[in-house]
C-alpha positions in Angstrom: 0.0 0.0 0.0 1.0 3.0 -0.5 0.5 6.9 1.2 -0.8 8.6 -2.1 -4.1 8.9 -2.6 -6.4 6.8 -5.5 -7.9 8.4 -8.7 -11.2 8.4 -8.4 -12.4 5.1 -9.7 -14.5 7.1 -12.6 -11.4 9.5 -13.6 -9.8 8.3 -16.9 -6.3 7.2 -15.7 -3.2 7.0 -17.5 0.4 5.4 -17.2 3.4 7.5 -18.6 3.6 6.1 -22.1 -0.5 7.4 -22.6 0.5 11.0 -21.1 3.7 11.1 -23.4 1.5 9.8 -26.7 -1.0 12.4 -25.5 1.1 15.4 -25.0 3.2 14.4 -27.4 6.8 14.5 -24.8 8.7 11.9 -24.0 8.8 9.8 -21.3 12.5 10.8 -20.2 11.1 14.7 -19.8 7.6 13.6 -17.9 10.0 11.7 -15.7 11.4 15.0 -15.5 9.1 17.0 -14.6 8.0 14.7 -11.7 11.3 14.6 -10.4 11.3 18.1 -10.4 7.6 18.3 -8.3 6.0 20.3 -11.7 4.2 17.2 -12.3 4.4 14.5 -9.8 2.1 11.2 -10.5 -1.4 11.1 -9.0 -0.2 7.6 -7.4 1.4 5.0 -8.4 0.3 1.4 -8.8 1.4 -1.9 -6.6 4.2 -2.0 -8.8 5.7 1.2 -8.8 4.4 2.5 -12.3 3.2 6.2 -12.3 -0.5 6.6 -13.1 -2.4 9.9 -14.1 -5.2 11.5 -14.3 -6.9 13.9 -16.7 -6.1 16.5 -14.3 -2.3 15.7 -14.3 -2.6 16.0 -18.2 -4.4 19.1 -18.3 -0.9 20.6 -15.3 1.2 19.0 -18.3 -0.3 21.0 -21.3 0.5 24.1 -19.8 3.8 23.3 -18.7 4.2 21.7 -22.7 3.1 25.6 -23.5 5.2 27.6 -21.5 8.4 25.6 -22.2 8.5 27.2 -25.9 8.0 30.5 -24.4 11.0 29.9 -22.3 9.6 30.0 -18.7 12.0 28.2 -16.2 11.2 25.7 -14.3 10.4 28.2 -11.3 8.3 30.0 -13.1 6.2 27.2 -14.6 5.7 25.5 -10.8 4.8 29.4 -9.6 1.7 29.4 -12.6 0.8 26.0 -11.6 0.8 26.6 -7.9 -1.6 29.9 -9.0 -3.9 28.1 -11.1 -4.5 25.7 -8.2 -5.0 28.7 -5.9 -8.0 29.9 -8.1 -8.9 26.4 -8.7 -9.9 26.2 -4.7 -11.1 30.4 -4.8 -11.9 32.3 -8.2 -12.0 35.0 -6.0 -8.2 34.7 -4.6 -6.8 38.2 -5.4 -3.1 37.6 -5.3 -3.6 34.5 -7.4 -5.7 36.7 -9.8 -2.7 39.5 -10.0 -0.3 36.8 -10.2 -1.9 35.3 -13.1 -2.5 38.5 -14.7 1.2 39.1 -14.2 1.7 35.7 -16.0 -0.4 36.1 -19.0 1.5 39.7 -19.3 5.2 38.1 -19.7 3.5 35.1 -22.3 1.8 38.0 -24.4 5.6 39.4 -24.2 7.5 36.3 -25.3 5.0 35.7 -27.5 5.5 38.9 -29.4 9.3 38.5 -29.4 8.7 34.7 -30.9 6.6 36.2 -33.7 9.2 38.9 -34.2 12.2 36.3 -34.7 9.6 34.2 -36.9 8.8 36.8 -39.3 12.7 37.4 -39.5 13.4 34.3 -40.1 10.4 34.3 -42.6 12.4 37.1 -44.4 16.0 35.3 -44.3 14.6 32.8 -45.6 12.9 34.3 -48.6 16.2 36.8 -48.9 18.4 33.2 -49.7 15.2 31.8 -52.2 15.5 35.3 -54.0 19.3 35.0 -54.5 
């Protein structure tokens, strides 16, 4: 037996090969991020595999989007802890400024990822031309 608690016996469960096939990572970086505590397994069976939940793969979607926007590590747990803070109270305040802070910088990176794409658009079409 072990101290973590069950999925609910309804909640769609998943070992790591389904959450890497369904977010489209690898194993070697979901093993990461538990390791880390961004994403640690719901629980884990008799045998030691991880299992998770639809919930765990909805916590690794956003960390799949934020990695391209180069948030660290830090950053991505600090989101994660804030969505669960307005998960348990919409009405949390400092979770709502923090998020609001958050969607700032990922409007910001975004911007500077569309800048270096349209550049690259350019270089690109500069070396067709020549």
């Amino acid at each position: 037996m072990t101290d973590t608690p069950t999925p609910a016996a309804d909640a769609r469960t998943m070992h790591i090969g389904d959450l890497a096939e369904a977010t489209g990572l690898s194993q070697r970086t979901i093993r990461h991020y538990d390791e880390v505590g961004l994403l640690p397994a719901t629980t884990r069976s008799e045998g030691g595999f991880r299992i998770y939940t639809e919930s765990d793969l909805q916590r690794m979607l956003v960390i799949r989007s934020m990695k391209p926007l180069g948030f660290t590590l830090e950053e991505m747990g600090e989101l994660l802890d804030t969505v669960d803070a307005l998960g348990l109270d919409k009405n949390n305040a400092a979770a709502r400024a923090r998020l609001s802070e958050f969607i700032g910088q990922a409007e910001q990176k975004r911007a500077k990822l569309a800048l270096n794409l349209r550049r690259a658009e350019d270089f690109i079409q500069d070396l067709h031309s020549r």
